[in-house]
C-alpha positions as a Markdown table, in Angstrom:
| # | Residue | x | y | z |
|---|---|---|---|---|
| 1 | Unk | 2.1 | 10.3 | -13.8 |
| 2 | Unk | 0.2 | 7.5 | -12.2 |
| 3 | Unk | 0.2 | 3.6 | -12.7 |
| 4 | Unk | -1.0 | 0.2 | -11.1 |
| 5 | Unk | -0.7 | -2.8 | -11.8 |
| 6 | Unk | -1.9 | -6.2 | -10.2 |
| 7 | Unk | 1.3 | -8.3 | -8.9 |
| 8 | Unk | 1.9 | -11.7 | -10.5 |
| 9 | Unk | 4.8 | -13.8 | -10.1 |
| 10 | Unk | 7.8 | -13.2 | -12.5 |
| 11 | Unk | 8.2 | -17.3 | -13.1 |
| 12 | Unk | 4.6 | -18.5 | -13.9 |
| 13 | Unk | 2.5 | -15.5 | -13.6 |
| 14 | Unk | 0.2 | -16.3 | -10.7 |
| 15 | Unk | -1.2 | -13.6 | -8.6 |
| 16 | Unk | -2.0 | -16.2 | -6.1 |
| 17 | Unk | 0.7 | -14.7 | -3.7 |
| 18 | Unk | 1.4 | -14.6 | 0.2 |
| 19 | Unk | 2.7 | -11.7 | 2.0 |
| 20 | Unk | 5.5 | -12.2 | 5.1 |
| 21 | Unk | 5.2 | -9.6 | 7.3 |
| 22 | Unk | 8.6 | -8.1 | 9.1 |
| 23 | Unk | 8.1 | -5.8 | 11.4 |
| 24 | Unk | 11.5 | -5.2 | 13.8 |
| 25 | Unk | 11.8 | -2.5 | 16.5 |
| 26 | Unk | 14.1 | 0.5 | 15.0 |
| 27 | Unk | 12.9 | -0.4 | 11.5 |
| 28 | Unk | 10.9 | 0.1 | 8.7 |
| 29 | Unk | 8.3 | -2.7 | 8.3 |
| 30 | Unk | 8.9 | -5.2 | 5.3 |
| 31 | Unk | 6.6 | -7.1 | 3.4 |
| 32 | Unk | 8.7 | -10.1 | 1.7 |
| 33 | Unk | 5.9 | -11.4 | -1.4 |
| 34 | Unk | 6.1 | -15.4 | -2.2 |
| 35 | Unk | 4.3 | -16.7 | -5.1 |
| 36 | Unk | 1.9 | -19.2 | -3.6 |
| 37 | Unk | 1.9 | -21.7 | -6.7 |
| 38 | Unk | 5.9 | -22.2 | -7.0 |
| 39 | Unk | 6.6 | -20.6 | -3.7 |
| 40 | Unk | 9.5 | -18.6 | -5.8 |
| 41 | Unk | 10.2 | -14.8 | -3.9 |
| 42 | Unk | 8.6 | -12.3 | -6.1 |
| 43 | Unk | 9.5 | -8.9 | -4.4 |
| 44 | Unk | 10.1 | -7.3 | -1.2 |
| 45 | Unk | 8.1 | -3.8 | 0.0 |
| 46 | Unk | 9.6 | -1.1 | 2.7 |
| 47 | Unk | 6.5 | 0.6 | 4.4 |
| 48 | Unk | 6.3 | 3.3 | 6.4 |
| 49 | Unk | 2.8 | 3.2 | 7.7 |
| 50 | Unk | 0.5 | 0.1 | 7.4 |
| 51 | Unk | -3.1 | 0.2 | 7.3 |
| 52 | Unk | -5.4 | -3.0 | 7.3 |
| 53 | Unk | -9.5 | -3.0 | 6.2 |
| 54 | Unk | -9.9 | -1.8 | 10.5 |
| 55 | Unk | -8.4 | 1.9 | 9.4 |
| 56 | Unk | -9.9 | 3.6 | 12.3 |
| 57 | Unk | -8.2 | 1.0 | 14.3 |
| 58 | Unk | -4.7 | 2.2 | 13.3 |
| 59 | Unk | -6.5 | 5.8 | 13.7 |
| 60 | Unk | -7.7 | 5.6 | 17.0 |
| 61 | Unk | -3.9 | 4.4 | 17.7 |
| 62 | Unk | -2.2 | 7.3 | 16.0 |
| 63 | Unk | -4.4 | 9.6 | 17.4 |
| 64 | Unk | -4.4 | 8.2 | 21.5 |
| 65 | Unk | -2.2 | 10.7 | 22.5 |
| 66 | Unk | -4.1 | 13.5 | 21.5 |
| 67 | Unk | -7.3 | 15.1 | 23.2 |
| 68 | Unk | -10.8 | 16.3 | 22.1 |
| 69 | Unk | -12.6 | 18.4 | 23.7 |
| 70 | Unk | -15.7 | 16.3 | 21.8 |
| 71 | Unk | -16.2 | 12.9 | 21.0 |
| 72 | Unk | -18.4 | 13.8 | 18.0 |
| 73 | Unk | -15.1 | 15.2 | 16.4 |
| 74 | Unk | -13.1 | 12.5 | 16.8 |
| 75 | Unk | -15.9 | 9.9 | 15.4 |
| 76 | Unk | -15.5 | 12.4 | 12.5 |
| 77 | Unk | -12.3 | 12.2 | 11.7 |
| 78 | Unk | -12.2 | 8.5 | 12.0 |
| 79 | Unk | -15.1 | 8.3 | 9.0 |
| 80 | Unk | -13.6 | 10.5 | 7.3 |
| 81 | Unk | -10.2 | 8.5 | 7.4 |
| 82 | Unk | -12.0 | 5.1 | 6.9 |
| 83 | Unk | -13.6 | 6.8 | 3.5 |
| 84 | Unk | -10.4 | 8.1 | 2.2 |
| 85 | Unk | -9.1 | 4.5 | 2.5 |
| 86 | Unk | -11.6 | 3.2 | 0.9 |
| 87 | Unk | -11.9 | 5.9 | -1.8 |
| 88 | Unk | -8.1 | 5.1 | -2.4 |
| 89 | Unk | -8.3 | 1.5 | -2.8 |
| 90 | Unk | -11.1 | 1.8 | -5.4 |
| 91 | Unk | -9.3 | 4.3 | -7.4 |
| 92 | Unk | -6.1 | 2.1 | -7.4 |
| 93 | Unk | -8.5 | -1.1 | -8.3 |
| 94 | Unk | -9.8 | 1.4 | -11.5 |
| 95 | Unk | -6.2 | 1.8 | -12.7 |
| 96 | Unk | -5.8 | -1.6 | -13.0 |
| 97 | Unk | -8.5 | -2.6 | -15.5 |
| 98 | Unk | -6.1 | -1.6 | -18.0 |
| 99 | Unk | -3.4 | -4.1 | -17.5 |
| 100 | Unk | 0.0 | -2.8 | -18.1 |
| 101 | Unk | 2.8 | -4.7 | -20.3 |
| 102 | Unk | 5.0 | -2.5 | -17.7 |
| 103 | Unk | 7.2 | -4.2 | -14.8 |
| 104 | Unk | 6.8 | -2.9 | -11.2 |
| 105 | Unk | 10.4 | -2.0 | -11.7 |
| 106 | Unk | 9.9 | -0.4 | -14.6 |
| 107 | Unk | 7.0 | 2.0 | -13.4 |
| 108 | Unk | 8.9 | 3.1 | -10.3 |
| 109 | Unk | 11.9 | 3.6 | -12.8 |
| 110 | Unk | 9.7 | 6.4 | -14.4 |
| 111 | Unk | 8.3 | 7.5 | -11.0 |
| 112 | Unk | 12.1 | 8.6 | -9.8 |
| 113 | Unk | 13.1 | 9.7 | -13.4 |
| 114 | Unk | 9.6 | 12.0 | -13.9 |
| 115 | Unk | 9.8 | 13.1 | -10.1 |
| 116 | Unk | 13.7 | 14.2 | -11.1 |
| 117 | Unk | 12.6 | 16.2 | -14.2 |
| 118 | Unk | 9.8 | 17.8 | -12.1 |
| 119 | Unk | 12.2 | 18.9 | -9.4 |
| 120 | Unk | 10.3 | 16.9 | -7.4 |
């Protein structure tokens, strides 16, 4: 099962939207979502990771602590990070041409209940 959909603003349907950051030592980070026509609050995200269009920037910090033995290796890995962003981004734009009648709540609804039929 897998879904996307473009946010829009449950009052009047704008996807002209801000996103407030949170981010608060000993927690997740939180992404509160304002419509930015009627300024009414349209959701709020828990992340776990963040990563902005600088991916190998939030690489390079993950990986700091690490060591290689060549720098050719490490360039590598960053690319190949940087391209699996990217490829995932475009593949999340594709499911959206479609655009669903669905709610977000309603698609994560079917996430949890398909994942719980799955075993997953």
């Amino acid at each position: 099962m897998e879904n996307a959909k473009k946010e829009a603003c449950p009052k009047c349907n704008s996807e002209n939207l801000i996103n407030y950051v949170h981010v608060k030592t000993g927690e997740h980070i939180r992404v509160y979502v304002e419509c930015a026509d009627c300024h009414h609050y349209v959701a709020r995200y828990t992340l776990l990771t963040y990563t902005s269009d600088k991916p190998y920037e939030v690489l390079l910090r993950r990986l700091k602590c690490l060591e290689y033995a060549s720098g050719k290796k490490a360039l590598r890995e960053l690319e190949e990070y940087s391209k699996n962003i990217e490829a995932e981004f475009n593949h999340i734009k594709s499911l959206t041409t479609t655009e669903l009648a669905k709610t977000v709540e309603d698609m994560i609804k079917e996430k949890y209940e398909f994942e719980s039929c799955q075993g997953i």
